[in-house]
PDB file of N, H, CA, C and O in Angstrom:
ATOM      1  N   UNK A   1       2.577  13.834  -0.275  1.00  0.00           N
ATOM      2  CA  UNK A   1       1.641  12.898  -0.848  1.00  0.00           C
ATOM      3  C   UNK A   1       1.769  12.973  -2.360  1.00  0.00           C
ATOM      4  O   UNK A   1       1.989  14.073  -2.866  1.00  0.00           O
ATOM      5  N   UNK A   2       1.631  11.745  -3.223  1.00  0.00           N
ATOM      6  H   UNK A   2       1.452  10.851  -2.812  1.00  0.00           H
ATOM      7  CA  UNK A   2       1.866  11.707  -4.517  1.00  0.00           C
ATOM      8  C   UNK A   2       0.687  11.990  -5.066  1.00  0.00           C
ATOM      9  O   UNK A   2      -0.227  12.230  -4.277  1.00  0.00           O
ATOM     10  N   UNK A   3       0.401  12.038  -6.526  1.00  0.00           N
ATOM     11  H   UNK A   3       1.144  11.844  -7.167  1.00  0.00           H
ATOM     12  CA  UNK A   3      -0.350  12.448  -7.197  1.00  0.00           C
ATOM     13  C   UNK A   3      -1.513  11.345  -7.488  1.00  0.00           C
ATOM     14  O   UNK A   3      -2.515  11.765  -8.067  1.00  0.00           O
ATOM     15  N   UNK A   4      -1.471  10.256  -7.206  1.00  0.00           N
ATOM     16  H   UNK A   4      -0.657   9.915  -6.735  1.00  0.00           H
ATOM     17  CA  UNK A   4      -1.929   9.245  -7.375  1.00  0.00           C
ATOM     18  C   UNK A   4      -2.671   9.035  -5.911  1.00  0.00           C
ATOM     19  O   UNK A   4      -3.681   8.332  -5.879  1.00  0.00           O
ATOM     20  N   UNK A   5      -2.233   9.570  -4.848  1.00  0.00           N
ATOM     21  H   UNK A   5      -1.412  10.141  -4.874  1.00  0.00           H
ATOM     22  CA  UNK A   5      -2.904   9.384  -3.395  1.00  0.00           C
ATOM     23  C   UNK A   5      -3.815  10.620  -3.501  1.00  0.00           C
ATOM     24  O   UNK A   5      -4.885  10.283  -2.995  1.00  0.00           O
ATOM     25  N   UNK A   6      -3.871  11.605  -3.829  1.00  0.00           N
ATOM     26  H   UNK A   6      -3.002  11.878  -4.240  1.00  0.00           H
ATOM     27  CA  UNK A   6      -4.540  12.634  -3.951  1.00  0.00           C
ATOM     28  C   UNK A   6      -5.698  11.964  -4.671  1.00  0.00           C
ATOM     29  O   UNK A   6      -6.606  11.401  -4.060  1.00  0.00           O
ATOM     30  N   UNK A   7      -5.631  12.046  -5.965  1.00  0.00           N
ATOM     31  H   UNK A   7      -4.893  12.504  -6.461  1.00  0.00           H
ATOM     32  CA  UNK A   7      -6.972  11.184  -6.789  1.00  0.00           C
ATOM     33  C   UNK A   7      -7.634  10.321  -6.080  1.00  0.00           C
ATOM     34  O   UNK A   7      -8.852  10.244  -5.921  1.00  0.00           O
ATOM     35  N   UNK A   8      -6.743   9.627  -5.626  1.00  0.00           N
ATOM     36  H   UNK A   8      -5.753   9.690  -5.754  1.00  0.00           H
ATOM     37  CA  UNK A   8      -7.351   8.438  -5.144  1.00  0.00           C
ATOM     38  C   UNK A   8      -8.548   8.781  -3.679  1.00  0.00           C
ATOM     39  O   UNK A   8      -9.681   8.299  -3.666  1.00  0.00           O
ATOM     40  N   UNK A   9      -8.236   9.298  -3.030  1.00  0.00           N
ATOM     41  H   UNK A   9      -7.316   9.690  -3.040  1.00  0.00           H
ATOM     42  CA  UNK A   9      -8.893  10.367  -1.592  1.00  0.00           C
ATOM     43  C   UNK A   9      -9.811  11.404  -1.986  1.00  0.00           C
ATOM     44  O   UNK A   9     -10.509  12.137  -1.286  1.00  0.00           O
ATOM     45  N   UNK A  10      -9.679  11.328  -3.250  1.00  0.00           N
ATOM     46  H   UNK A  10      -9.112  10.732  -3.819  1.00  0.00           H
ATOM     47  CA  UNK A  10     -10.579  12.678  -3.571  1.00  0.00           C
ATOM     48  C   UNK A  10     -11.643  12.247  -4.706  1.00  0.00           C
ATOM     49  O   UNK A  10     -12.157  13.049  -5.486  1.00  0.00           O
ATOM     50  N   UNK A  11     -11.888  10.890  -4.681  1.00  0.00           N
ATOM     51  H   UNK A  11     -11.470  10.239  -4.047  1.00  0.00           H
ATOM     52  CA  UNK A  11     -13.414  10.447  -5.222  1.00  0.00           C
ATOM     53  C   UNK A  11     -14.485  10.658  -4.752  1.00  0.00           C
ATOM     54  O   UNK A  11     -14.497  10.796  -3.529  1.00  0.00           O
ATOM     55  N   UNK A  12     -15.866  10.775  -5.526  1.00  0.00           N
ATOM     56  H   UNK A  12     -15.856  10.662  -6.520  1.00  0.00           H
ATOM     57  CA  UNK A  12     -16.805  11.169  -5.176  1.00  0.00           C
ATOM     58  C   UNK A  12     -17.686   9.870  -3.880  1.00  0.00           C
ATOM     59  O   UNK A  12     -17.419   8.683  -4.072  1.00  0.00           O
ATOM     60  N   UNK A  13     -18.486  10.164  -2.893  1.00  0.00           N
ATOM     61  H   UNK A  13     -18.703  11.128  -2.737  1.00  0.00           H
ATOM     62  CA  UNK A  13     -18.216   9.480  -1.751  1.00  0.00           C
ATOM     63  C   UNK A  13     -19.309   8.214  -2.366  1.00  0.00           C
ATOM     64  O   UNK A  13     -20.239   8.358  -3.159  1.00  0.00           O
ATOM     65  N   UNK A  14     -18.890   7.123  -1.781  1.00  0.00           N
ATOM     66  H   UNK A  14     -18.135   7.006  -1.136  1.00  0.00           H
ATOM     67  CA  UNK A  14     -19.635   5.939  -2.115  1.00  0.00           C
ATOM     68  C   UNK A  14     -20.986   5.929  -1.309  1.00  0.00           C
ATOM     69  O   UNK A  14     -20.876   6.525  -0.238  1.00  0.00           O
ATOM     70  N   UNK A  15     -22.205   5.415  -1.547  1.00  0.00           N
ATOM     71  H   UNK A  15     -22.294   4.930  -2.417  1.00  0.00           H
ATOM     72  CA  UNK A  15     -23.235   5.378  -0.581  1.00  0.00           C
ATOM     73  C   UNK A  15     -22.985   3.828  -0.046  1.00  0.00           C
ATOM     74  O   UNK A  15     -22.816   3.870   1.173  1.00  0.00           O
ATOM     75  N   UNK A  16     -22.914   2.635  -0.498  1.00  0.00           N
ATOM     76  H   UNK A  16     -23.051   2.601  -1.488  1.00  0.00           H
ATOM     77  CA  UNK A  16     -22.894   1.429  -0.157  1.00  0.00           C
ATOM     78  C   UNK A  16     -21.110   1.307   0.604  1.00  0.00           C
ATOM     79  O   UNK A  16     -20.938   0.462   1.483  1.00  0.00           O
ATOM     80  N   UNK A  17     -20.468   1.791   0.365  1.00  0.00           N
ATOM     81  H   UNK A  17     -20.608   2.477  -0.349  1.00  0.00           H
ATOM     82  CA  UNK A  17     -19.517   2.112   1.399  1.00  0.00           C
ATOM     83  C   UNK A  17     -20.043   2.720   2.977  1.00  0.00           C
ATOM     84  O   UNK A  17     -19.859   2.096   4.022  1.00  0.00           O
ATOM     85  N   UNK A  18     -20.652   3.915   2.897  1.00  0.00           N
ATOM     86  H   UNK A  18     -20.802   4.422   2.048  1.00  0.00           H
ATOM     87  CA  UNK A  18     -20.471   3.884   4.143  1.00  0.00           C
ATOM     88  C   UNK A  18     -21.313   3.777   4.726  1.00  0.00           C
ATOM     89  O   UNK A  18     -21.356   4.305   5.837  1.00  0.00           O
ATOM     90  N   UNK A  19     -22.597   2.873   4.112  1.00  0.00           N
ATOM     91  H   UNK A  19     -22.562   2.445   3.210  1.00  0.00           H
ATOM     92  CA  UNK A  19     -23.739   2.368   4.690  1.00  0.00           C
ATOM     93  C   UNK A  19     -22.958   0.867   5.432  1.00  0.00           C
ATOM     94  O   UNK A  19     -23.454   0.412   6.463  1.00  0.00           O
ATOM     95  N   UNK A  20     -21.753   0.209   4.811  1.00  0.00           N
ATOM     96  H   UNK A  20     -21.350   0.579   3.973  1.00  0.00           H
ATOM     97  CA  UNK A  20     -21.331  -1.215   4.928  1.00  0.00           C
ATOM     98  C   UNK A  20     -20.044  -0.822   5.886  1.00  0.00           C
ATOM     99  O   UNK A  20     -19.761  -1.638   6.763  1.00  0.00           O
ATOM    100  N   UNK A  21     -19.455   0.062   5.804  1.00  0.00           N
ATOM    101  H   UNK A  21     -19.685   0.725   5.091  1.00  0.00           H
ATOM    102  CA  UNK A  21     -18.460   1.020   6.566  1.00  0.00           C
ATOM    103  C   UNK A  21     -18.503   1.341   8.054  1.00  0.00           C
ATOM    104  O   UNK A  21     -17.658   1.065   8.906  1.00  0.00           O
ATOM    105  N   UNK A  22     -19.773   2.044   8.202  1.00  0.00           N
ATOM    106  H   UNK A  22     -20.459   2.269   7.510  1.00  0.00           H
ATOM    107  CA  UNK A  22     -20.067   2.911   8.756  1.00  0.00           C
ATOM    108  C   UNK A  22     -19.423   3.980   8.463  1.00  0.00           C
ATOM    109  O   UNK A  22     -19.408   4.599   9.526  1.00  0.00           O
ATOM    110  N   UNK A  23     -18.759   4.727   7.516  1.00  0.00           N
ATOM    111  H   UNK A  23     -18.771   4.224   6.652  1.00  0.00           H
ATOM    112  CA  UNK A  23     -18.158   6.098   7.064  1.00  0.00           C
ATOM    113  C   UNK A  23     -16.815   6.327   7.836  1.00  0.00           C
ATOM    114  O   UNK A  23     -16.317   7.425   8.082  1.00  0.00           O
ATOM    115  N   UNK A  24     -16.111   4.586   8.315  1.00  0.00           N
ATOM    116  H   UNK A  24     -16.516   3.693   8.115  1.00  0.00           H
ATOM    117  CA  UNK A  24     -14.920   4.647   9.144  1.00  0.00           C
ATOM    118  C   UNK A  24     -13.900   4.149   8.509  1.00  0.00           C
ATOM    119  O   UNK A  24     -12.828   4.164   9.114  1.00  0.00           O
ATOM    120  N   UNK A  25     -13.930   3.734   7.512  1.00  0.00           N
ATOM    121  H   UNK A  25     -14.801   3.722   7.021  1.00  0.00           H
ATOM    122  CA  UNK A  25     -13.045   3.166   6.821  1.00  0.00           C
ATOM    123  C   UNK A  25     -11.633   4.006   6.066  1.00  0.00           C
ATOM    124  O   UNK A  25     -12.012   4.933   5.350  1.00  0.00           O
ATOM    125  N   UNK A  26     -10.610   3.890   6.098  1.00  0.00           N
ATOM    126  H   UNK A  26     -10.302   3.138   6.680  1.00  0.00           H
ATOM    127  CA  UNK A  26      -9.791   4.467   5.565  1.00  0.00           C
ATOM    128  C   UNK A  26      -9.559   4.699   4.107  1.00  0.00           C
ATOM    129  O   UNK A  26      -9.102   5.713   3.580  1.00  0.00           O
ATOM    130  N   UNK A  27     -10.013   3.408   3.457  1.00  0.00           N
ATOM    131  H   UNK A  27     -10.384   2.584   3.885  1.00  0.00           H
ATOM    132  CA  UNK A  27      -9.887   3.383   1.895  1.00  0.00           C
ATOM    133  C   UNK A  27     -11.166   4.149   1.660  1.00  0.00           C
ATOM    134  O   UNK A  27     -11.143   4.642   0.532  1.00  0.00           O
ATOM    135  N   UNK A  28     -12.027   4.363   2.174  1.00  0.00           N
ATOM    136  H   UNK A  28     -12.045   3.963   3.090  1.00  0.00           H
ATOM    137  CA  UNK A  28     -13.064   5.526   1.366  1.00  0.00           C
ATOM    138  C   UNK A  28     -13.047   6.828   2.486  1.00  0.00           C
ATOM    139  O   UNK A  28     -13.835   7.733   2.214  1.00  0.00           O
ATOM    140  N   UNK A  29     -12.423   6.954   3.413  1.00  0.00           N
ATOM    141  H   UNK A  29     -11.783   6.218   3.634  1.00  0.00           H
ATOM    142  CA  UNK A  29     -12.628   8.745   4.178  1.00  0.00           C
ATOM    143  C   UNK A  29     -11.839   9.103   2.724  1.00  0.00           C
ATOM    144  O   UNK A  29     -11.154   8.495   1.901  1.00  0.00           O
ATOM    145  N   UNK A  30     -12.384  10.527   2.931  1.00  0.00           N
ATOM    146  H   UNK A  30     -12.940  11.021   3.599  1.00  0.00           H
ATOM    147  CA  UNK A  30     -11.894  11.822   2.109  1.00  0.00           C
ATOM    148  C   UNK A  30     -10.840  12.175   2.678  1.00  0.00           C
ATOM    149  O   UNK A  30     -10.508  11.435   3.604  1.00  0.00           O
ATOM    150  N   UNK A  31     -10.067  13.188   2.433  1.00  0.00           N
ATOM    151  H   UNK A  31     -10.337  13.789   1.681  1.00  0.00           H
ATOM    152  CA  UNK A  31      -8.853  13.534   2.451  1.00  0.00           C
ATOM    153  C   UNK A  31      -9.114  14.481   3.375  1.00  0.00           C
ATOM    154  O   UNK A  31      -9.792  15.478   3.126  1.00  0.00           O
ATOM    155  N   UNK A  32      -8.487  14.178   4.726  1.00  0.00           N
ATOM    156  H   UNK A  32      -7.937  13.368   4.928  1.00  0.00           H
ATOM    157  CA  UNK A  32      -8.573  15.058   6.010  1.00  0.00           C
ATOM    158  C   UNK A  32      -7.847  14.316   6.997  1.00  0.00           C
ATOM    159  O   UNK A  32      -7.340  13.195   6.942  1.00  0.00           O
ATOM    160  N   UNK A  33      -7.911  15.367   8.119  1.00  0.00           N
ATOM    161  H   UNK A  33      -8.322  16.278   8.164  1.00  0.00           H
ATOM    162  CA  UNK A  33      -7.072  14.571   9.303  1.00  0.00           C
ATOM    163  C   UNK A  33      -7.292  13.156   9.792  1.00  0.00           C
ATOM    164  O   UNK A  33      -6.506  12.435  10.407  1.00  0.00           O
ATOM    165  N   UNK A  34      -8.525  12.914   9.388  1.00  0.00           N
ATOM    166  H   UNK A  34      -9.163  13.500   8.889  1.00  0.00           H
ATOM    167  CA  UNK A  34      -8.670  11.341   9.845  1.00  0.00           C
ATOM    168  C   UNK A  34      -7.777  10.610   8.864  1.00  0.00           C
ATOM    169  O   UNK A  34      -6.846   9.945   9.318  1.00  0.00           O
ATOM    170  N   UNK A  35      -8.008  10.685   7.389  1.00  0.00           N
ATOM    171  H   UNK A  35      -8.764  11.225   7.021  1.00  0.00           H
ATOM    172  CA  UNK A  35      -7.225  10.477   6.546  1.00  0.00           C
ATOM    173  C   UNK A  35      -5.576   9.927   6.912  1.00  0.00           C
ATOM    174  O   UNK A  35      -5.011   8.834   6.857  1.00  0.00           O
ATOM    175  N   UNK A  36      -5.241  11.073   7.236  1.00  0.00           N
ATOM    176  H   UNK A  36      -5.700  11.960   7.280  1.00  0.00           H
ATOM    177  CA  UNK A  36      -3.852  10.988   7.414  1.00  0.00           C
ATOM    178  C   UNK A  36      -3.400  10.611   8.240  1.00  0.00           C
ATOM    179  O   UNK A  36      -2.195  10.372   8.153  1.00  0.00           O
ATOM    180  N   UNK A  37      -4.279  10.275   9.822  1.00  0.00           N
ATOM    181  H   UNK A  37      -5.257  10.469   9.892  1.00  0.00           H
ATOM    182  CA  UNK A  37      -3.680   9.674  10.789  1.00  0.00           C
ATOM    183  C   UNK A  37      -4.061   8.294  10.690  1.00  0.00           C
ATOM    184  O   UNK A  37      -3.316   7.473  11.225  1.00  0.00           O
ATOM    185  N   UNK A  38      -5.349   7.798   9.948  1.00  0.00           N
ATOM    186  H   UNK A  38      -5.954   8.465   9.513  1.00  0.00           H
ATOM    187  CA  UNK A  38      -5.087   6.133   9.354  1.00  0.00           C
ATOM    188  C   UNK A  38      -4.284   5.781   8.586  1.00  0.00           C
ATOM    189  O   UNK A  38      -3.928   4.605   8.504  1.00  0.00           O
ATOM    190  N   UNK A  39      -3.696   6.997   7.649  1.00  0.00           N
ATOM    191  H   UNK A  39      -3.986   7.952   7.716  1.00  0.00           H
ATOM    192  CA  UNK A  39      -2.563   6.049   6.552  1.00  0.00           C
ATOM    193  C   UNK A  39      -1.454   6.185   7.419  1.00  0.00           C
ATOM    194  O   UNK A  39      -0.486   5.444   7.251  1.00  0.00           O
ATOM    195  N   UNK A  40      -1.460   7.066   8.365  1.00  0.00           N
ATOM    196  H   UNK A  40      -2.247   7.667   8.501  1.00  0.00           H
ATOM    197  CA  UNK A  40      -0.027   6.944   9.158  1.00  0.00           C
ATOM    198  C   UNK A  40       0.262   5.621  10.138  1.00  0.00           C
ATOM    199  O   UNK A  40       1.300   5.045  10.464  1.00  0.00           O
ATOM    200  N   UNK A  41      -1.576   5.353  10.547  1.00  0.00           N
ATOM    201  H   UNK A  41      -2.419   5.821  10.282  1.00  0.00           H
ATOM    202  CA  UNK A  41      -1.021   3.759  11.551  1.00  0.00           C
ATOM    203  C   UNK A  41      -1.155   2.631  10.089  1.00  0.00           C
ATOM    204  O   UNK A  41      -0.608   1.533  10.194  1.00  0.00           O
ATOM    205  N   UNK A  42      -1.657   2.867   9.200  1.00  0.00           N
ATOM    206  H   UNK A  42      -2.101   3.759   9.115  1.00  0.00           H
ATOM    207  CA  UNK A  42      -1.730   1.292   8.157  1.00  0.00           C
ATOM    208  C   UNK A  42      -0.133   1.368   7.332  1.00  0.00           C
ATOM    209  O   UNK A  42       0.440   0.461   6.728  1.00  0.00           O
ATOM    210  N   UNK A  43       0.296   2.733   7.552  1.00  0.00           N
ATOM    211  H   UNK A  43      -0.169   3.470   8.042  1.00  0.00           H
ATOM    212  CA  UNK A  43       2.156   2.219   6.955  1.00  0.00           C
ATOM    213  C   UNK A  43       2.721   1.679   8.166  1.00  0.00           C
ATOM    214  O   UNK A  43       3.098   0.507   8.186  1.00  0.00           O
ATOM    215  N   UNK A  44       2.816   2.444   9.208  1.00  0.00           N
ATOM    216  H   UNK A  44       2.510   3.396   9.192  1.00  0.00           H
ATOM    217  CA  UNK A  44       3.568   1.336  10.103  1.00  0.00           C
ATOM    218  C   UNK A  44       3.586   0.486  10.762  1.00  0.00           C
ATOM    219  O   UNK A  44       4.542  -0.061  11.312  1.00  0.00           O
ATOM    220  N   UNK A  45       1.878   0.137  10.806  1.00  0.00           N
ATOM    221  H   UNK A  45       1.101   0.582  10.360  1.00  0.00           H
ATOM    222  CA  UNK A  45       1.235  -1.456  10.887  1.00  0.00           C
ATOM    223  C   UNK A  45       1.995  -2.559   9.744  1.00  0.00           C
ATOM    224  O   UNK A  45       2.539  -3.651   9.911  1.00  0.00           O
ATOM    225  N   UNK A  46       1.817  -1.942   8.847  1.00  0.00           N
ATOM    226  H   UNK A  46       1.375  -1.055   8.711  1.00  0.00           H
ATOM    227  CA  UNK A  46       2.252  -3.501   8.135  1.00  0.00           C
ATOM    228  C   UNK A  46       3.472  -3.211   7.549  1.00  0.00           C
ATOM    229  O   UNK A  46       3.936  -3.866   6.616  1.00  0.00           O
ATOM    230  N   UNK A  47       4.167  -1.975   8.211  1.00  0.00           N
ATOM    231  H   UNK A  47       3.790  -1.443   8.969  1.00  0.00           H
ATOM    232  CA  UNK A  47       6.147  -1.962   7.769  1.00  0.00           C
ATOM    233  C   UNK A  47       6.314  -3.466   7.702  1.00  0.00           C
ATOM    234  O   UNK A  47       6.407  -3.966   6.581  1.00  0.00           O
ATOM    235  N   UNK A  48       6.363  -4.271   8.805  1.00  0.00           N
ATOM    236  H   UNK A  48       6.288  -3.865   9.716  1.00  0.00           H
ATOM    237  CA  UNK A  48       7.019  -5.529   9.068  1.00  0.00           C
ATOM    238  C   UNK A  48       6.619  -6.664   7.578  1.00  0.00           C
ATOM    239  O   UNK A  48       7.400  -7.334   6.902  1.00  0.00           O
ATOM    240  N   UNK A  49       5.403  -6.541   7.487  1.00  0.00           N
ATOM    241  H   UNK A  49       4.769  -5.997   8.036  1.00  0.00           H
ATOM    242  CA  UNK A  49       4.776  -7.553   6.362  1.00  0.00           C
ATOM    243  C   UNK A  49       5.385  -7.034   5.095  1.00  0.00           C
ATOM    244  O   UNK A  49       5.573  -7.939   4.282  1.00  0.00           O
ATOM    245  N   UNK A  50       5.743  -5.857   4.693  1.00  0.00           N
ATOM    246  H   UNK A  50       5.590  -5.122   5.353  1.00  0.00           H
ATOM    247  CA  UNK A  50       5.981  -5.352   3.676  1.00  0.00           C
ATOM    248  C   UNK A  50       7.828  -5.877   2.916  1.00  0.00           C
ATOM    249  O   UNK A  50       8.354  -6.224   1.858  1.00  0.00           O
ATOM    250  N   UNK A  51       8.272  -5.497   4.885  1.00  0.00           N
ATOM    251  H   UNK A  51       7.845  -5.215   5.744  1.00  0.00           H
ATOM    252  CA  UNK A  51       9.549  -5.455   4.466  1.00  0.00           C
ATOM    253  C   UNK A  51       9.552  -7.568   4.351  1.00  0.00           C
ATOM    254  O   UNK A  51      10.052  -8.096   3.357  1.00  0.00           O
ATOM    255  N   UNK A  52       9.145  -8.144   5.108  1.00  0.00           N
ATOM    256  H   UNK A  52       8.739  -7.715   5.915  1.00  0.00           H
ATOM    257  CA  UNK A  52       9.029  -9.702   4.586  1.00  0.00           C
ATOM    258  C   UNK A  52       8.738 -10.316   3.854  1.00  0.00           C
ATOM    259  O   UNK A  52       9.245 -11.389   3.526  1.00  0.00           O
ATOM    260  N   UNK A  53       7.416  -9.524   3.208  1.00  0.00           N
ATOM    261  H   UNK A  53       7.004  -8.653   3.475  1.00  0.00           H
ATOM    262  CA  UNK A  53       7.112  -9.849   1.380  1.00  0.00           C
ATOM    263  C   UNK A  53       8.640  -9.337   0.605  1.00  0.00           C
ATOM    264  O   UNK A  53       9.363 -10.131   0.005  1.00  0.00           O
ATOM    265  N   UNK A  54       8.860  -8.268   0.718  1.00  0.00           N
ATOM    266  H   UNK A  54       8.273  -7.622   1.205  1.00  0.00           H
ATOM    267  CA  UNK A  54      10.151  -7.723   0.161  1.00  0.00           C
ATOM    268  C   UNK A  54      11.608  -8.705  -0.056  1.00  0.00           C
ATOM    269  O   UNK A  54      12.431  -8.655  -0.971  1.00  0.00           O
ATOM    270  N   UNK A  55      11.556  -9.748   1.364  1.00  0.00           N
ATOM    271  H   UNK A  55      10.888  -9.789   2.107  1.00  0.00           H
ATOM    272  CA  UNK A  55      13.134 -10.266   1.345  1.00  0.00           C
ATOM    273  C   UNK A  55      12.279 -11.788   0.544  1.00  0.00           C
ATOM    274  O   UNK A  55      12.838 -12.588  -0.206  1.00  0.00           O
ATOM    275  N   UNK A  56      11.182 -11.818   0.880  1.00  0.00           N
ATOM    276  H   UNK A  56      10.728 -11.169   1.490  1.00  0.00           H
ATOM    277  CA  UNK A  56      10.851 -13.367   0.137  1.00  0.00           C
ATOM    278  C   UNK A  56      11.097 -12.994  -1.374  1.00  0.00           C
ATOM    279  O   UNK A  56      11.988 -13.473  -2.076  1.00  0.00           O
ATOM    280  N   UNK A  57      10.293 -12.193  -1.703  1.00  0.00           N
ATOM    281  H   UNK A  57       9.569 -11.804  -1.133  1.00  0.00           H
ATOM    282  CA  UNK A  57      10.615 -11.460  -2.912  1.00  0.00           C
ATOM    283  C   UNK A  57      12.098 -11.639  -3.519  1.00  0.00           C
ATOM    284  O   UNK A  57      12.247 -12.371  -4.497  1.00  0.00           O
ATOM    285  N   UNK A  58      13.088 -11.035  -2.996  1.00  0.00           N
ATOM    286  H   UNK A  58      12.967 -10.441  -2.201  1.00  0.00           H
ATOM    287  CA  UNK A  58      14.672 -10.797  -3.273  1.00  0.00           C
ATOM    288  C   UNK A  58      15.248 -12.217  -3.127  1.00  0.00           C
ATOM    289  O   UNK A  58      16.379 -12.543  -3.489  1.00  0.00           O
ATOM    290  N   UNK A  59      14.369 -12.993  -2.574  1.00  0.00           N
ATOM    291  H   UNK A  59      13.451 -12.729  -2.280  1.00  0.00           H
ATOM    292  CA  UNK A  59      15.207 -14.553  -2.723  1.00  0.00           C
ATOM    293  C   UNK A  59      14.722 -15.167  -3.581  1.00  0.00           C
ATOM    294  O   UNK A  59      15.542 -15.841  -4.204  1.00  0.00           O
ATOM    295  N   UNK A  60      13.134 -15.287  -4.098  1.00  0.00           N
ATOM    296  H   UNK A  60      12.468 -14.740  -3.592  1.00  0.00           H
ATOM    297  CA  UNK A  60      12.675 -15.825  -4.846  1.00  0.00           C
ATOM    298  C   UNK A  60      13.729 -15.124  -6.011  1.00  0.00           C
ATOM    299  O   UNK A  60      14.053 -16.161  -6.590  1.00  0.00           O
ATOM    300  N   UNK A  61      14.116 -14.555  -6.383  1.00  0.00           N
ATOM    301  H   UNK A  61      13.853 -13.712  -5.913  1.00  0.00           H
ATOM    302  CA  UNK A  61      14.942 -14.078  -7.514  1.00  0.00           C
ATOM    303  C   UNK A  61      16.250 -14.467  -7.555  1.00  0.00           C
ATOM    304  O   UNK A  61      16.881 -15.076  -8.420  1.00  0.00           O
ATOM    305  N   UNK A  62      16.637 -13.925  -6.248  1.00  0.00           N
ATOM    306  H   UNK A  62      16.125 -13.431  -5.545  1.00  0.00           H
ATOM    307  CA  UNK A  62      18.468 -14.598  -6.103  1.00  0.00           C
ATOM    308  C   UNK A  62      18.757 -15.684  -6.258  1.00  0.00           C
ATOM    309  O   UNK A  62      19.894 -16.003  -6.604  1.00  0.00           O
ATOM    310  N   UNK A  63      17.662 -16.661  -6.013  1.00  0.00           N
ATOM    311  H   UNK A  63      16.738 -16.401  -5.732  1.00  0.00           H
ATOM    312  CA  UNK A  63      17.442 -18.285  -5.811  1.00  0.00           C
ATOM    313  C   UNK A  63      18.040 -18.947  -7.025  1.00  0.00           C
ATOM    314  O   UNK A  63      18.983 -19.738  -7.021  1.00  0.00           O
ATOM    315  N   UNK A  64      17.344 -18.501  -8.086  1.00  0.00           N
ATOM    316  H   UNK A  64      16.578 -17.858  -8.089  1.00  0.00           H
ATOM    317  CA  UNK A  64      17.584 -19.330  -9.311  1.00  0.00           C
ATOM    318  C   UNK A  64      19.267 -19.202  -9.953  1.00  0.00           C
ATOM    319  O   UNK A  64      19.878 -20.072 -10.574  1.00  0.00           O
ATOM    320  N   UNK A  65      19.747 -17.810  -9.564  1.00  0.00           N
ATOM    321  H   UNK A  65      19.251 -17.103  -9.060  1.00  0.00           H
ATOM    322  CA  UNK A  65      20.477 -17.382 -10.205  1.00  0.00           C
ATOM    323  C   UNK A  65      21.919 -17.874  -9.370  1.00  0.00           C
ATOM    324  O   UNK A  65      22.941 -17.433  -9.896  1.00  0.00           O
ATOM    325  N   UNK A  66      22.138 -18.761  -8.093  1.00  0.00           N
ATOM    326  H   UNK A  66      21.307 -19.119  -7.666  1.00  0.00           H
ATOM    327  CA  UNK A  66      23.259 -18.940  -7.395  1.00  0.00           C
ATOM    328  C   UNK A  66      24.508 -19.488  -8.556  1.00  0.00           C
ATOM    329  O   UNK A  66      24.418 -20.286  -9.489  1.00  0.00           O
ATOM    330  N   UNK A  67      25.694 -18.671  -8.035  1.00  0.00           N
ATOM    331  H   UNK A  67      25.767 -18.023  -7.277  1.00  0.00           H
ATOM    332  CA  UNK A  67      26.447 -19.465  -9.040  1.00  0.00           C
ATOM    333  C   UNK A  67      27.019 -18.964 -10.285  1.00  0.00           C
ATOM    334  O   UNK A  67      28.169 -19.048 -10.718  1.00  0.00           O
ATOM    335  N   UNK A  68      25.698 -18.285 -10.891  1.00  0.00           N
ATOM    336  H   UNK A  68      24.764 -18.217 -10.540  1.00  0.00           H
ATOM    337  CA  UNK A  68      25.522 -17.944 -12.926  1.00  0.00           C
ATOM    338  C   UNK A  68      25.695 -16.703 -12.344  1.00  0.00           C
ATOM    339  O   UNK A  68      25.573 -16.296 -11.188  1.00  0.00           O
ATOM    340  N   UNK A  69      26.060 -16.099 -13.582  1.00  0.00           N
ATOM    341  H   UNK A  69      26.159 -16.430 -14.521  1.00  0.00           H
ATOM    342  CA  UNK A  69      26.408 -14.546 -14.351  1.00  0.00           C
ATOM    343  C   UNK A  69      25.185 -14.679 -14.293  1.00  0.00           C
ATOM    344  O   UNK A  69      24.636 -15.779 -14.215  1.00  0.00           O
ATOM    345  N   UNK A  70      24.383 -13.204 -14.333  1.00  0.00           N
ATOM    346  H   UNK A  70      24.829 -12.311 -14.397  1.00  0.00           H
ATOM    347  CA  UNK A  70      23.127 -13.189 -15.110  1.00  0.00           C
ATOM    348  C   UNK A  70      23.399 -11.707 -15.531  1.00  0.00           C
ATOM    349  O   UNK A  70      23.754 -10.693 -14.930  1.00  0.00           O
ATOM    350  N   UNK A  71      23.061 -12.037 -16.905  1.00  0.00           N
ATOM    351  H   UNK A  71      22.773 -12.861 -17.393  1.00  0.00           H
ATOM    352  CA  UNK A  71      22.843 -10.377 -17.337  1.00  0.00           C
ATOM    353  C   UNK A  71      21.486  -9.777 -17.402  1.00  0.00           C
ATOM    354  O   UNK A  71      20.384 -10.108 -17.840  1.00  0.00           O
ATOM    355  N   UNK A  72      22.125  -8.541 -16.658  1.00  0.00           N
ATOM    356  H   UNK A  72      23.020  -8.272 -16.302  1.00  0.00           H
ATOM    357  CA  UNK A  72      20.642  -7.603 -16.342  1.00  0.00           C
ATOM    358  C   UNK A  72      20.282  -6.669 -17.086  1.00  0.00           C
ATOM    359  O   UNK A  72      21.348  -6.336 -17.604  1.00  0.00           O
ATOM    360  N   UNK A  73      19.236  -5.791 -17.635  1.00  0.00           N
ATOM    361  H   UNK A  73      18.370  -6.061 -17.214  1.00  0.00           H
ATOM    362  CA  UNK A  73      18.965  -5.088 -18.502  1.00  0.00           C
ATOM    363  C   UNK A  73      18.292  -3.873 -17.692  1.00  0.00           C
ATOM    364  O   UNK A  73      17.518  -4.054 -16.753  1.00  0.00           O
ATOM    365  N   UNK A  74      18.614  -2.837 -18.086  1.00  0.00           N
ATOM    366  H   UNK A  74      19.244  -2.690 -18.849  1.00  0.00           H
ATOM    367  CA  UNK A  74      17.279  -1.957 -17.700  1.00  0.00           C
ATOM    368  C   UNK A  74      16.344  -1.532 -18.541  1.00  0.00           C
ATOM    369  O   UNK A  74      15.389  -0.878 -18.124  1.00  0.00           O
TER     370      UNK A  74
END
């Protein structure tokens, strides 16, 4: 887990969350086994959407460029 998922799991707990929640929600549980077995089904729930935003993505870019040189920068 990155350093940024840690912080993020380890905020202080919302009251209007898990009054609106019921204290089931993944974006506000704390960092525990429930935790980790919802981020494990919400990555490979939406693998598919991710990787399809991804190729729309890579065409919206390739699109313009058919044809031309383009110079790239890093």
């Amino acid at each position: 887990m990155g350093g940024c998922d840690l912080a993020f799991v380890s905020r202080p707990k919302s009251t209007m969350a898990e009054r609106l929640l019921y204290g089931r929600d993944v974006a506000f549980a704390p960092y525990g086994e429930y935790w980790c077995q919802e981020c494990r089904i919400c990555v490979l729930f939406f693998r598919c959407i991710r990787e399809e935003e991804v190729a729309v993505l890579v065409e919206r870019v390739r699109h313009p460029c058919r044809g031309r040189w383009v110079r790239a920068r890093c």
